[in-house]
C-alpha beads as a LAMMPS data file, in Angstrom:
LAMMPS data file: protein, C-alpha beads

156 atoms
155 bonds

1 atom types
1 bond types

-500.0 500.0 xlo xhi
-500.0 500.0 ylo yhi
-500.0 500.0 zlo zhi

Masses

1 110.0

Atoms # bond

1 1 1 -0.941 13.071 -17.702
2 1 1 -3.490 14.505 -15.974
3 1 1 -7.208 13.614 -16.433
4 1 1 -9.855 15.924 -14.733
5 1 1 -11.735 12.842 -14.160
6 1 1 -10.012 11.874 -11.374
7 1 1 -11.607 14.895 -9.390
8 1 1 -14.183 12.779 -8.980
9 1 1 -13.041 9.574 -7.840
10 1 1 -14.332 9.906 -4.047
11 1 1 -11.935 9.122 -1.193
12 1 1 -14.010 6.457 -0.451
13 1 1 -13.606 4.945 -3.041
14 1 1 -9.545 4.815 -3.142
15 1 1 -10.054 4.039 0.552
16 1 1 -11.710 0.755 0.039
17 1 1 -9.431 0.221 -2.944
18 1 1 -6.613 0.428 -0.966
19 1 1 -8.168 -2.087 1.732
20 1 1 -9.630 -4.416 -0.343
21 1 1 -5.976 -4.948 -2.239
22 1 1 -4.278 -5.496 1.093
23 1 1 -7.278 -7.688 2.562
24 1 1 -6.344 -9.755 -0.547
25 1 1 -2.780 -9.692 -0.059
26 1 1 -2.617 -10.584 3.760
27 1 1 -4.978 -13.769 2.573
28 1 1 -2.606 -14.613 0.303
29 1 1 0.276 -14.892 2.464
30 1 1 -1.924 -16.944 5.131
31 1 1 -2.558 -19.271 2.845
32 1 1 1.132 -19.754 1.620
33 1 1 2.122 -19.750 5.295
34 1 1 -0.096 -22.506 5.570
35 1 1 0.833 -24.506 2.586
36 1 1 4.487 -23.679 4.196
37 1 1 3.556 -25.362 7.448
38 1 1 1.767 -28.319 5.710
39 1 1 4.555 -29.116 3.583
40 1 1 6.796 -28.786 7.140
41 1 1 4.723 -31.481 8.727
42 1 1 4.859 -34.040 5.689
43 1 1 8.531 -33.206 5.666
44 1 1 9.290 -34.125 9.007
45 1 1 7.192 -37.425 8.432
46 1 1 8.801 -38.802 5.736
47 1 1 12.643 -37.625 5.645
48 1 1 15.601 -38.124 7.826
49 1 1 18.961 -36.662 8.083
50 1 1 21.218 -33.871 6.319
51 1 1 18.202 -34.180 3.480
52 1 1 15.342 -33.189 5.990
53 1 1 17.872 -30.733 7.683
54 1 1 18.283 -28.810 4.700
55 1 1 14.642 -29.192 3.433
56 1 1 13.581 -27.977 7.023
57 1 1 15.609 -24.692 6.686
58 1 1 14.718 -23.586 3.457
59 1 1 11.514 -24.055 4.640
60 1 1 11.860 -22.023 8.016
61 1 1 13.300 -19.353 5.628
62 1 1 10.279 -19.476 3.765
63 1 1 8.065 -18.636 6.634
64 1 1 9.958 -15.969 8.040
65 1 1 10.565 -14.145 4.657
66 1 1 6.455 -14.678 4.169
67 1 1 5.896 -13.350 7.924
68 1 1 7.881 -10.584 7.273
69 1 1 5.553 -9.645 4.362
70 1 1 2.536 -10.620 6.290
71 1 1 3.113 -8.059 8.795
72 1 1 4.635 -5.575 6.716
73 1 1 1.074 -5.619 4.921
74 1 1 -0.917 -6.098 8.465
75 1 1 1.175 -2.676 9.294
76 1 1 -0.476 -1.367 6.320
77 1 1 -3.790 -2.136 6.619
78 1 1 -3.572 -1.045 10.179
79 1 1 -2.089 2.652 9.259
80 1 1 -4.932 2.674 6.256
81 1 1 -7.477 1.720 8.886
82 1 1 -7.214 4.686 10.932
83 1 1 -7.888 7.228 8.189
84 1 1 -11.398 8.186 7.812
85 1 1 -12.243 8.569 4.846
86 1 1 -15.130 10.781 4.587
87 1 1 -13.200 13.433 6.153
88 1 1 -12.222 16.021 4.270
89 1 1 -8.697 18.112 4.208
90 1 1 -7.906 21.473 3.448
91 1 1 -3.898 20.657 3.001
92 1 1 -1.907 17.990 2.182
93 1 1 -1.187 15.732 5.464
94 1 1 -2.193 12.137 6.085
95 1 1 -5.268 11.099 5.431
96 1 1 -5.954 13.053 2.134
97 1 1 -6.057 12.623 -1.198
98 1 1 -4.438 15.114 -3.365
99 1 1 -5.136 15.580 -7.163
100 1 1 -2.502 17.933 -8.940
101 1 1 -2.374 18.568 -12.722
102 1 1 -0.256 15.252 -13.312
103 1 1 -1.329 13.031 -10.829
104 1 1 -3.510 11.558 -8.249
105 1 1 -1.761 10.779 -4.717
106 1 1 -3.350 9.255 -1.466
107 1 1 -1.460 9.552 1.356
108 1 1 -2.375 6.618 3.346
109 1 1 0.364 3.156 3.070
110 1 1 3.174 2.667 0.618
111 1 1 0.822 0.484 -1.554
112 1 1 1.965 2.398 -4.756
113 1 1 -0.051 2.640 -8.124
114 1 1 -3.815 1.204 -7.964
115 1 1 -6.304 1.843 -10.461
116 1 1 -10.024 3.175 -9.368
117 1 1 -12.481 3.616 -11.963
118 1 1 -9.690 3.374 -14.607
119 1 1 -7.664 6.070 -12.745
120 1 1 -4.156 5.724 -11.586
121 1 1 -3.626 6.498 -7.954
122 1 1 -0.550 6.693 -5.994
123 1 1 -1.010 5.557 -2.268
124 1 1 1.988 6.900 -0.875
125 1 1 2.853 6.879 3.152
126 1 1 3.763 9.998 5.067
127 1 1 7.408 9.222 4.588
128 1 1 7.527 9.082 0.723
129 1 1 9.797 12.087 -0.156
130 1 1 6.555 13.759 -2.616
131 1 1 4.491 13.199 0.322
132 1 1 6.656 15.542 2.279
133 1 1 7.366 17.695 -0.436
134 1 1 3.911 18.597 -0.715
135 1 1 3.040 18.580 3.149
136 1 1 1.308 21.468 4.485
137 1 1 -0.166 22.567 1.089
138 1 1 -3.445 23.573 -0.142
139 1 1 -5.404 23.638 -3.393
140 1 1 -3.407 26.052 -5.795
141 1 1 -0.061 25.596 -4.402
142 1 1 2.574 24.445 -6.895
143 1 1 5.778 22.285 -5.885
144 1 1 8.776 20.996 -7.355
145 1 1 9.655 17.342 -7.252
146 1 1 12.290 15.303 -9.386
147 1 1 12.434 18.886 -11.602
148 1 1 8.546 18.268 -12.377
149 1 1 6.495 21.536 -11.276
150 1 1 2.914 20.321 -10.019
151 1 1 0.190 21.999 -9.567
152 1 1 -2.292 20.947 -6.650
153 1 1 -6.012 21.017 -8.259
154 1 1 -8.152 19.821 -4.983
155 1 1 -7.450 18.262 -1.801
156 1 1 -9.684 15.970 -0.178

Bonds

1 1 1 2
2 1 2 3
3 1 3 4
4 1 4 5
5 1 5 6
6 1 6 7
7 1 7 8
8 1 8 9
9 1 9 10
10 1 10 11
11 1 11 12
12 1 12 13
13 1 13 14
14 1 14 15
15 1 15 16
16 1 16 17
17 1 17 18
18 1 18 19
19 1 19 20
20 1 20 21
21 1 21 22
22 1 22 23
23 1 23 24
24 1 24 25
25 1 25 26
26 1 26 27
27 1 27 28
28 1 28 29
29 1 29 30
30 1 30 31
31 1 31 32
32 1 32 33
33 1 33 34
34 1 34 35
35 1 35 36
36 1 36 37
37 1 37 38
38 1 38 39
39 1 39 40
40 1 40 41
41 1 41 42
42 1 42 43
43 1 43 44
44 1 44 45
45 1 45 46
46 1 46 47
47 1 47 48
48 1 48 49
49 1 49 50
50 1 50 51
51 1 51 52
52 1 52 53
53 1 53 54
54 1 54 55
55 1 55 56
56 1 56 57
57 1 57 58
58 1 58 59
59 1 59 60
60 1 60 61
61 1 61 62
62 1 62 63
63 1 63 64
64 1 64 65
65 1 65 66
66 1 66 67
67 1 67 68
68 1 68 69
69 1 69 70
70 1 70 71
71 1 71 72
72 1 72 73
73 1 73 74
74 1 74 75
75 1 75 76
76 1 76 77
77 1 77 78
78 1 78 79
79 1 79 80
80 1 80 81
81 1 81 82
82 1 82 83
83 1 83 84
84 1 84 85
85 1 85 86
86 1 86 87
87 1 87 88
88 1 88 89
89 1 89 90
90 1 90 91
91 1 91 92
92 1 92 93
93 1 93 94
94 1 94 95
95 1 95 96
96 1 96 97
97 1 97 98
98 1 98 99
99 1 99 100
100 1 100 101
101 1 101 102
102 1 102 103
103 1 103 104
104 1 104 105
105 1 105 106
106 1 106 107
107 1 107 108
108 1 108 109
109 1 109 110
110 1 110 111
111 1 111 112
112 1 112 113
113 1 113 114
114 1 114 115
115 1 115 116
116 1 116 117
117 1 117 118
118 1 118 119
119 1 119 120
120 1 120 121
121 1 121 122
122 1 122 123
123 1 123 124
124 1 124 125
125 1 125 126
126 1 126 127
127 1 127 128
128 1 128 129
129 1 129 130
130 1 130 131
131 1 131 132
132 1 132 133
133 1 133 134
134 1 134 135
135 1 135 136
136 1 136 137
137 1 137 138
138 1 138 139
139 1 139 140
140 1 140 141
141 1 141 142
142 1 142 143
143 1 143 144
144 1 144 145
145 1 145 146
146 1 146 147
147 1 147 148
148 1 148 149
149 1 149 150
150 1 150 151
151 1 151 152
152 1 152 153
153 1 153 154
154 1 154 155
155 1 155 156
């Protein structure tokens, strides 16, 4: 449901919501890399044959399934980077944040639900299908998505 509160959560604020939750994420996967490669090294030091082989492969799984995420969320952070976000937007398209009668969506990086202020926000990319169902609108436009009519209250 819809609270008119969220009209005044600032895009500023979501912005550096958004960043500081991926800032924290990309840290966390350095440090597991890390603790991935440690654990590689004392590995290699202390075990020999088909053990170490298969020890060593789970673990080179382990680092490319955590690089994977790593720059998955470094793509993020990069795409969130280049929105400004004290520019304001007169219809929906990148960049904005859109506040409709049930919900608030930023349309930055497919982070998904964050909370700002106690608010829910959707970051959605470009690509997410109610991103492009709603591209192009303004403030009093109404769409359809999922068979749920929304009304867009303010765009910024």
């Amino acid at each position: 449901m819809f609270v008119d509160m969220a009209v005044h959560i600032t895009k500023s604020e979501v912005h550096t919501t958004c960043r500081a939750y991926l800032e924290q994420k990309i840290e966390g996967l350095k440090e597991e890399l890390e603790a991935v490669r440690e654990s590689a090294i004392a590995e290699t030091k202390s075990s020999m044959g088909d053990k170490y082989e298969t020890g060593r492969e789970m673990m080179m799984q382990e680092r490319n399934r955590l690089g994977k995420q790593l720059d998955i969320y470094t793509d993020q952070l990069t795409t969130l980077e280049s929105i400004d976000p004290d520019k304001s937007h007169d219809e929906v398209k990148h960049g904005c944040i859109v506040f409709t009668d049930k919900s608030t969506f930023f349309i930055s990086s497919a982070i998904g639900q964050i909370d700002v202020n106690d608010q829910q926000i959707f970051a959605i990319s470009n690509e997410a299908p109610i991103a492009k169902a709603m591209k192009g609108m303004r403030a009093g436009d109404i769409f359809n998505f999922n068979g749920t009519s929304q009304t867009i209250k303010k765009i910024e």
